[in-house]
C-alpha positions in Angstrom: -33.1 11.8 22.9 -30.5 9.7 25.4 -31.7 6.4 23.5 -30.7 8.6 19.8 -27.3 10.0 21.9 -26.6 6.6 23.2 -27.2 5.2 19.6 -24.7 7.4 17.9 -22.2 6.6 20.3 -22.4 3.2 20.1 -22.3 4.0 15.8 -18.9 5.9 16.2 -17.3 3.0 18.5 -18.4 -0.1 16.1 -17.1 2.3 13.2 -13.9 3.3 14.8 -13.5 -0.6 15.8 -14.4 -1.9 12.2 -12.0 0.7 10.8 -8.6 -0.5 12.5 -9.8 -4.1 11.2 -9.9 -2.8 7.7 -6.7 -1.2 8.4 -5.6 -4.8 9.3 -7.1 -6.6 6.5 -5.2 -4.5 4.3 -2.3 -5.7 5.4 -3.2 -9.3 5.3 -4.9 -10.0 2.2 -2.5 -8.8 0.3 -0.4 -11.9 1.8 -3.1 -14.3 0.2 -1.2 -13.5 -2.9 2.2 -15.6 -1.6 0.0 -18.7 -1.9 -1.9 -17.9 -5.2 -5.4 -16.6 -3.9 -6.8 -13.5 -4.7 -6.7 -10.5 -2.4 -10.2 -10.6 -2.0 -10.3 -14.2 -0.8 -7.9 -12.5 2.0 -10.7 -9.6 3.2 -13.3 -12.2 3.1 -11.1 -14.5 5.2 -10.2 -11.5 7.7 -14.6 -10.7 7.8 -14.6 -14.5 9.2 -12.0 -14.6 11.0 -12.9 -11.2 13.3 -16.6 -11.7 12.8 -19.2 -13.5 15.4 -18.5 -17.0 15.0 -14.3 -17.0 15.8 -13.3 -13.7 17.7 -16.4 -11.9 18.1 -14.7 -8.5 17.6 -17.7 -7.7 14.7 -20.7 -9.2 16.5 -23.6 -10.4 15.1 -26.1 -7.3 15.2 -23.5 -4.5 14.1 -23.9 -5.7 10.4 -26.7 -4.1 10.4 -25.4 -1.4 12.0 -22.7 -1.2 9.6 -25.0 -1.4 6.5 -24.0 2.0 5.2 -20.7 0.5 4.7 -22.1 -2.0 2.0 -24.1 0.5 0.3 -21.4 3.3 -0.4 -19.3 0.5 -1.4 -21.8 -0.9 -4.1 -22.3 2.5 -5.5 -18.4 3.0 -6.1 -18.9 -0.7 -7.6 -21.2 0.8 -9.9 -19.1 4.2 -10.6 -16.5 2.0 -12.3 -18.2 -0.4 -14.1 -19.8 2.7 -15.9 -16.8 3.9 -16.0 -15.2 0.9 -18.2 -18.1 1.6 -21.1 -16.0 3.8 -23.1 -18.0 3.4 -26.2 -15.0 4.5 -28.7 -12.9 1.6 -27.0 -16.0 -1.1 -27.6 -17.3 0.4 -31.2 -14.5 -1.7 -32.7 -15.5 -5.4 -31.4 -19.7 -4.0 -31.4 -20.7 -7.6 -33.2 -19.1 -9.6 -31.1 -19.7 -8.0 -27.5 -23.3 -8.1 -28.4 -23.6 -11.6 -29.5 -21.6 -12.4 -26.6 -23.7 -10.5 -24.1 -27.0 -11.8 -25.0 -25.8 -15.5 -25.3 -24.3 -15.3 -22.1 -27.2 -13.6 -20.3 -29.8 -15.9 -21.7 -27.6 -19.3 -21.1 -26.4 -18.1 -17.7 -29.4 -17.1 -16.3 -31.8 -19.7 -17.9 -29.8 -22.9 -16.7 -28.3 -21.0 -13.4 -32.5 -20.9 -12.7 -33.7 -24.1 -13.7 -31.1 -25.8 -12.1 -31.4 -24.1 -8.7 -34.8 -24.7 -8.9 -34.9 -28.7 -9.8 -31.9 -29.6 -8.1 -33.3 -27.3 -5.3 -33.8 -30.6 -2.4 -29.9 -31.2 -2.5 -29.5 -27.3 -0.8 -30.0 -27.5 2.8 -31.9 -24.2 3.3 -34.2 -25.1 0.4 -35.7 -27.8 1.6 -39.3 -28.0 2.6 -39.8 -24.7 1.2 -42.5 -23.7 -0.9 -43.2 -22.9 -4.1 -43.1 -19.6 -4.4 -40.0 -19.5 -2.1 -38.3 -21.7 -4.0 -39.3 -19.6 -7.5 -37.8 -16.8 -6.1 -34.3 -18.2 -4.3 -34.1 -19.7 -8.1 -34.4 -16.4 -10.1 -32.1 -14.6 -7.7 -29.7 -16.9 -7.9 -29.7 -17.4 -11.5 -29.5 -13.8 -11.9 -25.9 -13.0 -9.5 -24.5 -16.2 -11.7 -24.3 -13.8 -15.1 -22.7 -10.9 -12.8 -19.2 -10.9 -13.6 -16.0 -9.0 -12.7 -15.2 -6.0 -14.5 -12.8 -5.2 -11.9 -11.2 -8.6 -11.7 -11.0 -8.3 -15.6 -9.2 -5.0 -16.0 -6.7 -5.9 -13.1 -5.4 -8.8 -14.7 -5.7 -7.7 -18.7 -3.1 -4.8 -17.0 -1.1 -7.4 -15.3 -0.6 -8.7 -18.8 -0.4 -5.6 -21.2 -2.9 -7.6 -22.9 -4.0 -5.9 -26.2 -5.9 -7.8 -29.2 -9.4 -9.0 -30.3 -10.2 -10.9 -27.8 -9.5 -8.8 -25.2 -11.7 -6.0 -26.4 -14.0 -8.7 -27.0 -13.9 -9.7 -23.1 -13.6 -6.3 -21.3 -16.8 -5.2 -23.8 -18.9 -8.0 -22.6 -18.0 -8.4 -19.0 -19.0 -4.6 -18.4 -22.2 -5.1 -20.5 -23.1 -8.3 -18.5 -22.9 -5.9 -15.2 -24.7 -3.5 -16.1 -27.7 -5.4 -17.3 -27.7 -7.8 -15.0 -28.1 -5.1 -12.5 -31.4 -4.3 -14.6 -32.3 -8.4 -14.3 -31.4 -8.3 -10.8 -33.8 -5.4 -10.4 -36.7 -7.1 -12.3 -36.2 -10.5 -10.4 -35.8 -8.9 -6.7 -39.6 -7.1 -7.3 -40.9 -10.3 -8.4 -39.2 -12.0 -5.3 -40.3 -9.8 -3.1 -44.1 -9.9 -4.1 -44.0 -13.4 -4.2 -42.4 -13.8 -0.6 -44.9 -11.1 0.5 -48.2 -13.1 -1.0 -49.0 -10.4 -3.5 -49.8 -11.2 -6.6 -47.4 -10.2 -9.8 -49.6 -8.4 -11.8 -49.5 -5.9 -14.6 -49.5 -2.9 -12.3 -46.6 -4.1 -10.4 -44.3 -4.5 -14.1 -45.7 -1.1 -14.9 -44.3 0.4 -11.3 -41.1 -1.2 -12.2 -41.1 0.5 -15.5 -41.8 3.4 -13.7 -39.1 2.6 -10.9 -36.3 1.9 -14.0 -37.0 5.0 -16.1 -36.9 7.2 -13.2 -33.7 5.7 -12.1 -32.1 6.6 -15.7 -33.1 10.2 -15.3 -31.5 10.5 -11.9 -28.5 9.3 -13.0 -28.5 11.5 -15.9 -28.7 14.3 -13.4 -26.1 12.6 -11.2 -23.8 12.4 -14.2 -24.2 16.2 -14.5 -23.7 16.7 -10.5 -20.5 14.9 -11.0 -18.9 16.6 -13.6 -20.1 20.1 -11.9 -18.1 18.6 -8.6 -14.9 17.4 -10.9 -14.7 20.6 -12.7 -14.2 22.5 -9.3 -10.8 23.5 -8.5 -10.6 22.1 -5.0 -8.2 19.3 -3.7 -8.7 15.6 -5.1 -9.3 14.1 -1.8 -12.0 16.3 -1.4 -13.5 15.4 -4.6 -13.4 12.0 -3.6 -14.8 12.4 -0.6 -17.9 14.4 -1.8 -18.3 11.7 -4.4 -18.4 9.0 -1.8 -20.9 11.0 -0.2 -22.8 11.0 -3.2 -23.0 7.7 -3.8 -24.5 6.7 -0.7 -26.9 9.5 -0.6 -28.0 7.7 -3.8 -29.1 5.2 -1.6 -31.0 7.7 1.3 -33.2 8.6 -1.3 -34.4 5.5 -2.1 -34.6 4.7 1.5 -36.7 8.0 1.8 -38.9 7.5 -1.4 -39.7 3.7 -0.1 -40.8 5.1 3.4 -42.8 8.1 2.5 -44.6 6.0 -0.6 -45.4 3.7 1.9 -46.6 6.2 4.5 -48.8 8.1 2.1 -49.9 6.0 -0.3 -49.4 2.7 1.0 -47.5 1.1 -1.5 -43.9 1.2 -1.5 -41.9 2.6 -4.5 -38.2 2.9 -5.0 -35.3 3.9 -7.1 -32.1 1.3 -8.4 -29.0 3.2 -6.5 -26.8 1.0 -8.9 -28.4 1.4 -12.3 -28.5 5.4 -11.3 -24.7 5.0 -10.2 -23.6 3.2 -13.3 -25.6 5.5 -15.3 -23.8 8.5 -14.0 -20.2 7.3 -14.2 -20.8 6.5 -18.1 -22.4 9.8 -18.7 -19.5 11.1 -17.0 -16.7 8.3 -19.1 -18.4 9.5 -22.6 -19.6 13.0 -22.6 -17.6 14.7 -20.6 -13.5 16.2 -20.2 -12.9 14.7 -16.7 -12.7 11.3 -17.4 -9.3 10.9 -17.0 -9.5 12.2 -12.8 -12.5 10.6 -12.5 -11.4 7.6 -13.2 -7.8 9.0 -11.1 -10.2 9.3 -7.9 -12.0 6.0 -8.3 -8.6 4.0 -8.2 -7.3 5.8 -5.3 -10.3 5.4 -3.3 -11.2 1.7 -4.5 -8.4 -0.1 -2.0 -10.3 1.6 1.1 -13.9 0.4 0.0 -12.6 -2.9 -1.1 -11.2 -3.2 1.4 -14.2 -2.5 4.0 -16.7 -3.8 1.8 -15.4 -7.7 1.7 -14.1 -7.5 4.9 -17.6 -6.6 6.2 -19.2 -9.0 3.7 -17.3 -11.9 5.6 -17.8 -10.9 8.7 -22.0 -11.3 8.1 -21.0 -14.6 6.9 -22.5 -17.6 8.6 -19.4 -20.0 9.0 -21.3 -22.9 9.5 -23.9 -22.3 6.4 -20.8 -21.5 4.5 -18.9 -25.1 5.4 -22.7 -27.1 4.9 -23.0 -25.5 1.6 -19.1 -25.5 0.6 -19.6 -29.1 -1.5 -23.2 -28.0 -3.2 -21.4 -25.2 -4.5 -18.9 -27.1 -6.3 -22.0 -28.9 -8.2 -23.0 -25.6 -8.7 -19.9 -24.1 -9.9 -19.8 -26.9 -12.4 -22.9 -25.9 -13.6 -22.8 -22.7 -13.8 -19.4 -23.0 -16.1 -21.3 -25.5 -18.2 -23.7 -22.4 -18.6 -20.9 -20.0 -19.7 -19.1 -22.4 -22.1 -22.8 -23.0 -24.3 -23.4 -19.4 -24.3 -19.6 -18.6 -25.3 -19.8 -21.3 -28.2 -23.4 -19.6 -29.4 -22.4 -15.8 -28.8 -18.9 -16.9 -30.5 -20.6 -18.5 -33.6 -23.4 -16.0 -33.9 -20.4 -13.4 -33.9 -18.0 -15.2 -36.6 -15.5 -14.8 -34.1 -12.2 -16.6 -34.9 -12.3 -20.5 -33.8 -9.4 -20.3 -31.6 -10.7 -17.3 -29.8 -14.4 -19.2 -29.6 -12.1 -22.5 -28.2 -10.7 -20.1 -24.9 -13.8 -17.5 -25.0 -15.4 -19.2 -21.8 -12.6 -19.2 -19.8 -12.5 -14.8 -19.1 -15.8 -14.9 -17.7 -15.8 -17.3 -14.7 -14.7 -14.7 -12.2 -16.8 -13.0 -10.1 -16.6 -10.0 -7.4 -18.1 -7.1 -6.3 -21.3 -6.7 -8.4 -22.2 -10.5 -7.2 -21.3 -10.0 -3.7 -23.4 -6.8 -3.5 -26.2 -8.2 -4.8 -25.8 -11.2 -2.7 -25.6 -9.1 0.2 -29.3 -7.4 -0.8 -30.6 -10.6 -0.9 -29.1 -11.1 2.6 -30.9 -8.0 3.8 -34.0 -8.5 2.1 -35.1 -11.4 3.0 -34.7 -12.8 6.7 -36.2 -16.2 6.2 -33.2 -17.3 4.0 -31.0 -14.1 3.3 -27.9 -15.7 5.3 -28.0 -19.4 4.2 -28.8 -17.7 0.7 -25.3 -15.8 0.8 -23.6 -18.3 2.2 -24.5 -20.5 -0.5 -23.8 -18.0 -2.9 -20.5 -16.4 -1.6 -19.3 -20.3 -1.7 -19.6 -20.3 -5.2 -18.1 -16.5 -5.7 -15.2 -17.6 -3.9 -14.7 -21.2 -6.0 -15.2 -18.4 -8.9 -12.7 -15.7 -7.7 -10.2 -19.0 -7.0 -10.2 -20.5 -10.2 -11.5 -17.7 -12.7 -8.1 -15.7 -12.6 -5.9 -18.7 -13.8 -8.0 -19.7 -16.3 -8.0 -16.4 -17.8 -4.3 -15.7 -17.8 -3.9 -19.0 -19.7 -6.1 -17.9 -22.1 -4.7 -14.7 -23.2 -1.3 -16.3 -23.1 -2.6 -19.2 -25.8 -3.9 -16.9 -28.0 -1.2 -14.7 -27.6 -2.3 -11.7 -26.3 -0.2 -11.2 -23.2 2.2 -9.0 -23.6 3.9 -9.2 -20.5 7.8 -9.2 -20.0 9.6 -11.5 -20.7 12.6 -13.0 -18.3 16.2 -11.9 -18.6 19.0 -14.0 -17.4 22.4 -12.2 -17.2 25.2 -14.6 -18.5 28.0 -12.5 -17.1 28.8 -10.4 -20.4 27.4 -7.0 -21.3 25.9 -7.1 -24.6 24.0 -4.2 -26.7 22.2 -4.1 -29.9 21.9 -1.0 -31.9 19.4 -0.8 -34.6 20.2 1.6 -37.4 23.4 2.6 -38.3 24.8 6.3 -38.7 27.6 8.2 -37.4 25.7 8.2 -33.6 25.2 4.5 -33.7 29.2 4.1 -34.4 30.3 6.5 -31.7 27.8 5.0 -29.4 28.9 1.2 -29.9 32.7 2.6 -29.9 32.1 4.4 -26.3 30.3 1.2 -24.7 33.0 -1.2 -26.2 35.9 1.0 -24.4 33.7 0.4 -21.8 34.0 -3.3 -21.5 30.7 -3.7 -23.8 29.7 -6.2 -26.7 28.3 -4.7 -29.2 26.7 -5.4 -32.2 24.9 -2.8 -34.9 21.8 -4.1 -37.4 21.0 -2.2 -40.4 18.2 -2.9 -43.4 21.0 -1.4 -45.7 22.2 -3.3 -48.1 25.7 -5.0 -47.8 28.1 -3.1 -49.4 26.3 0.4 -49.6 28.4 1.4 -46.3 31.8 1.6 -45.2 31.8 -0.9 -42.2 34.1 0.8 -39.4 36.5 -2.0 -37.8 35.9 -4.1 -35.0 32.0 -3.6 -34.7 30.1 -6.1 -35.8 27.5 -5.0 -38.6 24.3 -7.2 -39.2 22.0 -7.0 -42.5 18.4 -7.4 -41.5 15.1 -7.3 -44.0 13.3 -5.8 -41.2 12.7 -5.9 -37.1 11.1 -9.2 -36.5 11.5 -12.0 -34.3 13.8 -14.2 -36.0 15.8 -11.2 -36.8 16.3 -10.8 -33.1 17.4 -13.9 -32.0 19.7 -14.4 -34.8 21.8 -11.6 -33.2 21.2 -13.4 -29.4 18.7 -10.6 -28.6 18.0 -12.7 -25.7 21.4 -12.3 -24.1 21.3 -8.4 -24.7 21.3 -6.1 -21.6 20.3 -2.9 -23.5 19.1 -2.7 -27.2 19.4 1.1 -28.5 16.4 1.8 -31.6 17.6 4.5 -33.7 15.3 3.7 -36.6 12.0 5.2 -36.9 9.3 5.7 -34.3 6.9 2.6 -35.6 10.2 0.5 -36.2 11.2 1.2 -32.8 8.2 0.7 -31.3 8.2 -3.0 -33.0 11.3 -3.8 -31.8 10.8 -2.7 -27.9 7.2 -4.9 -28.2 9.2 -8.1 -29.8 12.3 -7.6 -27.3 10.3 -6.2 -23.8 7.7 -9.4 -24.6 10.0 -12.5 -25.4 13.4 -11.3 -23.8 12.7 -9.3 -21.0 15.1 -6.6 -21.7 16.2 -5.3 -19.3 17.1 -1.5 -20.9 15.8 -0.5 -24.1 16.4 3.2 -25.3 14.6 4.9 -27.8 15.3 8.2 -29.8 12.0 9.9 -30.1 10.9 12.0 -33.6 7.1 12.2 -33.1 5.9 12.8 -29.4 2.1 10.7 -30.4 4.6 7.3 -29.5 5.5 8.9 -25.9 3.1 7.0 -24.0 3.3 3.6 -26.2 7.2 3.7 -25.2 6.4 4.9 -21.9 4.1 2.0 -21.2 7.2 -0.5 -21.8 9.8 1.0 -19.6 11.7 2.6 -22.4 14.2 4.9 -21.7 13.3 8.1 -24.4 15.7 10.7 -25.6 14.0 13.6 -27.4 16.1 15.4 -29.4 13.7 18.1 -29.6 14.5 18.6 -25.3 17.8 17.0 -24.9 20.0 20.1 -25.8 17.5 22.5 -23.7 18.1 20.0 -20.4 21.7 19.6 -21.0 22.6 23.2 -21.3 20.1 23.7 -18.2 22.0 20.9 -15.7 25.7 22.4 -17.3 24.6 25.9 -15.7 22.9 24.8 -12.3 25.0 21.8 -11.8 28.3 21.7 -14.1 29.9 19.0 -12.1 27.7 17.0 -11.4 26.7 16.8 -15.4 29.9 16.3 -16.1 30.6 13.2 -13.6 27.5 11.9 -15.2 27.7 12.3 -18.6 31.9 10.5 -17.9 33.7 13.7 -18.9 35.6 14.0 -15.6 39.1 12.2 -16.2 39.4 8.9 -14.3 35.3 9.3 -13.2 32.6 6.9 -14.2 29.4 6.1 -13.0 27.7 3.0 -13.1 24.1 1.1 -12.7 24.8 -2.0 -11.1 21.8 -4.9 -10.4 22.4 -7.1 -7.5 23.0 -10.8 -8.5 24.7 -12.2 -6.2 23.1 -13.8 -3.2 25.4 -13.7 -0.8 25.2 -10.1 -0.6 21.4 -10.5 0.0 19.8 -8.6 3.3 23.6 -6.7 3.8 23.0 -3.6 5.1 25.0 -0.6 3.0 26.8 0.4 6.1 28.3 -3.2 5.6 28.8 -2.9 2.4 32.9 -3.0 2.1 33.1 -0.1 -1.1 36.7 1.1 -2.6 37.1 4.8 -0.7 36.4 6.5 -3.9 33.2 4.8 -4.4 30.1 6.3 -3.5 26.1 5.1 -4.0 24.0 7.8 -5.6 20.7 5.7 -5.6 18.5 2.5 -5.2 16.3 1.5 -7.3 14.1 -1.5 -6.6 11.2 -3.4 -8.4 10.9 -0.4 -10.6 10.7 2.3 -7.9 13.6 4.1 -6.5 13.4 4.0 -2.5 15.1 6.4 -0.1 18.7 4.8 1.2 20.4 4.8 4.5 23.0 3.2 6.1 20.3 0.4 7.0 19.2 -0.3 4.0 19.4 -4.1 3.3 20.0 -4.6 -0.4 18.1 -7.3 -2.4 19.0 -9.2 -5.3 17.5 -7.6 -8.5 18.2 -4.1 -6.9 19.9 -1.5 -9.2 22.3 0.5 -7.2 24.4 3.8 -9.2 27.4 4.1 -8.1 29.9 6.4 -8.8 34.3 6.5 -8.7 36.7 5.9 -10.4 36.8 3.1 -13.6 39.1 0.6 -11.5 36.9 0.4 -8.3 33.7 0.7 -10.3 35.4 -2.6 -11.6 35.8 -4.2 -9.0 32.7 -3.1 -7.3 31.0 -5.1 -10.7 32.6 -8.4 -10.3 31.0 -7.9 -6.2 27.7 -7.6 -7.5 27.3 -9.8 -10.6 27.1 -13.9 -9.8 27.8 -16.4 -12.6 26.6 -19.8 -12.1 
């Protein structure tokens, strides 16, 4: 009982110790970014550093210790890659994610395997072993090189906006790949293990795993149901989250508990797959059910934590100097493992009728790898103690080389083929120009109030010349349609604000064309049909809805008429103004020494997208957007402070 006491103690000391590293990682990998690595390169890095070969401050033995940190983390890995099967998104792109899948399994695995296994007397902790050892390092191995990186995938397709064939075609097959690779990895680790234990493969064993996979299905069919019971409760999110954390790992007690008591009683040991049940679960819980939408909610706010904890305790078991020894193997490795990826992307691609161009970048999306291979690597560690560590050194060498270059690659990609959809960059060339598209009696008095304003403005219509009466001194352009070249005829590109008065599908072109190749930096949309809300929203767009305006208007005028009316420019001699930082010289000033005219005041900040709380210590940066408000004269002058002409 003082040895079980004693235990726990030392449990909660190692955990409250490992949690202020995490809390420390966090904040450094994150700086890995500055210098073009990935973030998990920076937990990794921050394991290693802390871990028993540098500081010592995660010794050796509490890996072990900390196991259950690796196995709730690999069941929230598995929550989201279910969670990305959304069968109506992949029904689309069905031929090609399933050519794609099998080529790349088959390909993958089958020259990942060989090669491991033939080149096997150039790896250091391969040699002199035997057969059957080296037979099941090989099929290990070869299965973690198809894992891929779902997460790694989604992150940067969002980075991008990216939206087209080829990205369906990609975020389809890289969720596929993980979750049958996790059924590979199953069938392969058995084998393994009865070949590293001296018992024979036979047929009973492949009928146990049968047995061992279709019970793990029908778990996490029930687990599916436990976890839309939990997220239909009306409790607190964070306690959601935390009960599904806590349902993950239990996942893994039971098949800790099944594997002891079979072995106990009947003297063979049976088991469960905690990931196949896991990822079963989440994509019952994706496809079949209301709450996919939170679920998903509570899996993005709890994945920085177990990220975080999960790579950080994944370097920290690490053996540094395997790693270094096997650091130039894995580049051969690497090598061939991409070789693997680019045959079965030409195959799948062909097989598919996929579009050449598309086939010609296909290989590049898929050279990432993450969490899936990490936790599997880490199995392996645990598994098996003749070779775990110098196996997941070997291996984590290569996921890093994977996680280093597999990013880049990709980006390029969906740029070539044009799919990113990212925003483009504005430069300000010291005049204020707006477009407005469509032309009525709004779009006149709009262009008439800016130009007042000290404005350039210019209106584009599809009418034809001479079927309106053009007012004087606005410029009117004739366009077919809202297109590219239509845009930059008019300078588009030198446009602070473009206002879409057309319809909602014409409006929604334009904001695409202009937020994509221009970088706009203001684009404002009238709104008729509420379906395009989200499509604008997901570009920045500023919307007016008619159907509201009125209603909010009237609302502010009663609870806050002066205010509205000092907004909206009705006061005589008032104005206010959004004004972005360009000049450096006024970078890192704090506003208390900000020199402002004495009837200029700062309503609000807003920076990178976010507005932040001011004070008189706030240092301003350039790109912030500061409102100000005053009179027209100092809101001048306070303009020619901020803006910076080369």
């Amino acid at each position: 009982m003082n040895f079980s006491l004693e235990s726990y103690q030392q449990l909660i000391v190692l955990g409250a110790g490992f949690l202020i590293i995490c809390i420390a990682a966090s904040r450094i990998a994150p700086q890995f970014k500055r210098i073009n690595l990935p973030v998990i390169t920076g937990f990794l890095f921050t394991g290693i550093i802390c871990g028993p070969y540098v500081l010592n401050l995660i010794p050796k033995e509490s890996s072990i210790q900390l196991n259950f940190v690796n196995e709730v983390a690999l069941s929230f890995i598995a929550f989201a890659a279910g969670a990305e099967l959304y069968i109506r998104e992949l029904r689309s792109k069905f031929r090609s994610i399933k050519w794609n899948t099998i080529s790349q399994l088959l390909f993958t695995f089958g020259i990942g395997s060989t090669s491991i296994y033939f080149f096997s007397d150039i790896i250091p902790f391969m040699d002199g072993m035997q057969f059957v050892e080296r037979l099941s390092v090989s099929i290990l191995a070869g299965a973690i090189f198809v894992a891929r990186s779902p997460t790694s995938a989604i992150a940067i397709i969002n980075e991008l906006r990216a939206k087209g064939p080829m990205t369906q075609t990609v975020l389809g097959v890289t969720v596929l790949t993980d979750f049958f690779v996790i059924i590979l990895f199953a069938i392969c680790y058995s084998f393994a293990l009865s070949l590293t234990s001296g018992d024979n493969f036979n047929y009973l064993s492949l009928l146990i795993l049968l047995l061992e996979l279709s019970a793990s299905f029908g778990l996490g069919w029930l687990l599916g149901q436990t976890l839309n019971w939990i997220l239909n409760l009306r409790v607190i999110v964070h306690f959601k989250m935390a009960v599904i954390i806590l349902i993950g790992y239990s996942v893994y007690l039971l098949d800790h508990f099944i594997a002891e008591y079979t072995q106990h009683y009947i003297g063979t040991e049976l088991g469960i797959e905690p990931l196949i049940i896991c990822i079963i679960a989440s994509f019952f819980v994706t496809n079949y059910t209301k709450n996919k939408p939170e679920f998903l909610s509570i899996l993005d706010k709890a994945f920085p934590i177990i990220y975080a904890a999960f790579f950080t305790l994944t370097g920290a078991s690490l053996s540094l100097y395997a790693l270094l020894d096997a650091s130039l193997i894995a580049v051969i490795f690497f090598l061939i493992r991409l070789i693997s990826i680019v045959a079965g992307n030409y195959l799948g691609g062909i097989m598919a009728e996929d579009p050449w161009p598309q086939i010609h970048l296909g290989w590049m999306p898929y050279i990432t790898q993450a969490g899936v291979a990490l936790g599997l690597t880490a199995v392996v560690s645990n598994s098996f103690p003749d070779f775990g560590q110098a196996f997941a050194a070997f291996i984590i060498a290569i996921i890093v080389i994977n996680e280093v270059i597999g990013p880049p690659l990709f980006k390029y990609a969906l740029t070539k083929i044009g799919e990113n959809r990212n925003k483009g960059t504005f430069k300000f060339d010291g005049v204020r120009d707006a477009i407005i598209l469509g032309f009525e009696s709004q779009s006149v008095s709009l262009a008439r109030q800016l130009m007042e304003n000290g404005w350039k403005v210019q209106i584009a219509t599809r009418k034809e010349k001479g079927s309106i009466e053009e007012p004087t001194g606005i410029t009117i352009n004739y366009i077919d349609g809202v297109s590219l070249d239509s845009l930059k005829e008019m300078k588009a590109e030198k446009s602070e604000a473009i206002v879409c008065l057309m319809s909602d599908q014409r409006n929604l072109e334009a904001c695409e064309l202009a937020y994509k190749h221009f970088g706009t930096p203001d684009l404002i949309v009238r709104l008729d049909d509420r379906s395009y809300f989200d499509k604008f929203l997901a570009l920045g767009v500023r919307i007016v809805d008619p159907s509201t305006a009125i209603v909010s208007l009237l609302d502010h005028y009663v609870r806050s008429p002066q205010a509205t009316s000092l907004l909206l420019g009705m006061e005589p001699g008032q104005d206010t103004r959004d004004m972005e930082l360009l000049d450096p010289s006024l970078h890192g000033i704090t506003l208390r020494d900000l020199r402002l005219p004495s009837d200029v005041l700062i309503l609000s900040i807003q920076r990178s997208g976010q507005m932040i709380i001011s004070h008189g210590f706030t240092r301003l940066r350039v790109g912030d957007v500061v409102t100000f408000v005053g009179s027209k004269e100092s809101l001048d002058r306070m303009q020619l402070k901020f803006d910076h002409f080369n």
